[in-house]
N, C-alpha and C positions, 0 to 999 in steps of 0.2 A: 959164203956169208956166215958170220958169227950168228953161234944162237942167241945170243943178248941181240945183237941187229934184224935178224929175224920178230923177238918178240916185242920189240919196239914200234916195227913197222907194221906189225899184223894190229897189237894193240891199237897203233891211229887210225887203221883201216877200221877197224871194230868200232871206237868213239865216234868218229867223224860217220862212219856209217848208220850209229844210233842217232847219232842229229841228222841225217837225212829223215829216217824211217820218220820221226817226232815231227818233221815240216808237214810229211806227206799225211800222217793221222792225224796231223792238225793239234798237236795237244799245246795244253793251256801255256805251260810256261815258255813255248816257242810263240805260237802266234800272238798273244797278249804283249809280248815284245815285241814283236813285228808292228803290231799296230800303236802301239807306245813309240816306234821309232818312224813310224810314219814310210813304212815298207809298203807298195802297194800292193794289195792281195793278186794279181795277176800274177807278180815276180816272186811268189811263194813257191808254185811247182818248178821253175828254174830255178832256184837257190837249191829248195831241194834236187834237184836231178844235179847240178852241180857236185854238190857233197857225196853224193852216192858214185858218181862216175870220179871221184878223185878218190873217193878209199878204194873203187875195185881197181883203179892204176895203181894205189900203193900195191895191191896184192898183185898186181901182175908184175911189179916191179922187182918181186923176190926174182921172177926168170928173165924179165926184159926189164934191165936197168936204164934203158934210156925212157921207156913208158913210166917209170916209177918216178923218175928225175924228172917228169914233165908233169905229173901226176902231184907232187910235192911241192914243186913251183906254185902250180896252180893256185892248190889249198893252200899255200902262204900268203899268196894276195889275194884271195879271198877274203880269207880272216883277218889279211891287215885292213879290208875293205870294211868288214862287221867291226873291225876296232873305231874306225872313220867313222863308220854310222851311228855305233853308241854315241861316240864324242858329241858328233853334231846333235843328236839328241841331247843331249847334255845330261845322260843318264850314266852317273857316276859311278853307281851301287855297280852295274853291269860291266864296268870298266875289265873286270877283268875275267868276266866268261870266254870273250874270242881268242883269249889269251890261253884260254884252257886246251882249245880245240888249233891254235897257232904254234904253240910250244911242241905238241906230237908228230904233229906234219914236218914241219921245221927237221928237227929228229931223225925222222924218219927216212927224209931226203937226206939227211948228211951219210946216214948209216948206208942207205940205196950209191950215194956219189964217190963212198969207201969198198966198197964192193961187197 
């Protein structure tokens, strides 16, 4: 694996890892969206536990490309899902945060799916 695919894949582990951490301590500019988007507070630790268990697949996916390729899947329909939820919120401005966190995953799997 290339070092540019390496630091690709580590970097979306790392982002998508700081928006787990941000669900689990709760901070403002995560759950004040969640509750703007009409997220129920139950499915907060499973959104987070989600995020966290899909950046440590990308990292496992540097040695086992098939866990990194299921791991990258995942995170992509995840975040097409946070795309859908903004939408239907009809919160505009946000339109393109999951985009933030969908574009690296995305990425990430193509670079994992190349070897």
């Amino acid at each position: 694996m290339s070092t540019t695919a390496t630091i690709v894949i580590v970097f979306a582990a790392l982002w998508i890892g700081f928006s787990a951490y941000s669900v689990f301590t709760h901070q403002p500019w995560v759950v004040d969206s969640f509750v703007a988007y009409g997220v129920p507070r139950p499915a907060w630790p499973w959104l987070g536990t989600a995020k966290l268990l899909g950046a440590l697949g990308l990292i496992v996916g540097l040695w086992v490309p098939s866990v990194g390729m299921a791991a990258a899947a995942a995170l992509v329909l995840y975040f097409i899902g946070a795309l859908i939820t903004v939408l239907h919120a009809r919160a505009w401005s946000h339109v393109p945060f999951p985009l933030l966190y969908l574009a690296p995953a995305a990425a990430a799997g193509l670079f994992i799916a190349q070897g």
